[in-house]
Phi, psi and omega in degrees: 000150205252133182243032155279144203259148169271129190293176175255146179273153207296159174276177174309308195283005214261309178283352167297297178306290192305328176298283163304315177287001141256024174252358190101155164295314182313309210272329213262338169269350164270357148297294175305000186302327178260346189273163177265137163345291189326311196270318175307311164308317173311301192279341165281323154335286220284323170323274205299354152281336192286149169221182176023067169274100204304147172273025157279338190266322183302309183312291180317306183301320189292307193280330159337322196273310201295340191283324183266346180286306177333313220235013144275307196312303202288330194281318175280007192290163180253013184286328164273023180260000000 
């Protein structure tokens, strides 16, 4: 038996962070672009505390934002209007 504790999955913003720190700066500042200050401070807050991020939690994180931009894509297509 294993006495490592299973981390806990990240919260929105621990993946807001995990997101940007994996598209690049370039990506990550046409992102931010769109945030309000308030939030733009959060999430560069919450970046620079991130460590050791495994490339199972990007991976994850990545197909989460791409699995939920989808299912936004199909709810505004206008063919379901």
């Amino acid at each position: 038996m294993s006495d490592q504790l299973t981390p806990e999955p990240p919260n929105s913003l621990e993946k807001a962070a995990i997101l940007l720190l994996s598209v690049g700066e370039a990506n990550a500042a046409r992102i931010l672009r769109y945030l309000t200050p308030k939030e733009v401070q959060r999430v560069g807050a919450q970046m620079t505390k991130m460590q050791d991020i495994s490339t199972e939690q990007v991976q994850a994180v990545v197909e989460s934002f791409l699995r939920s931009e989808e299912h936004t894509s199909e709810l505004q297509s206008p063919c379901n209007l």
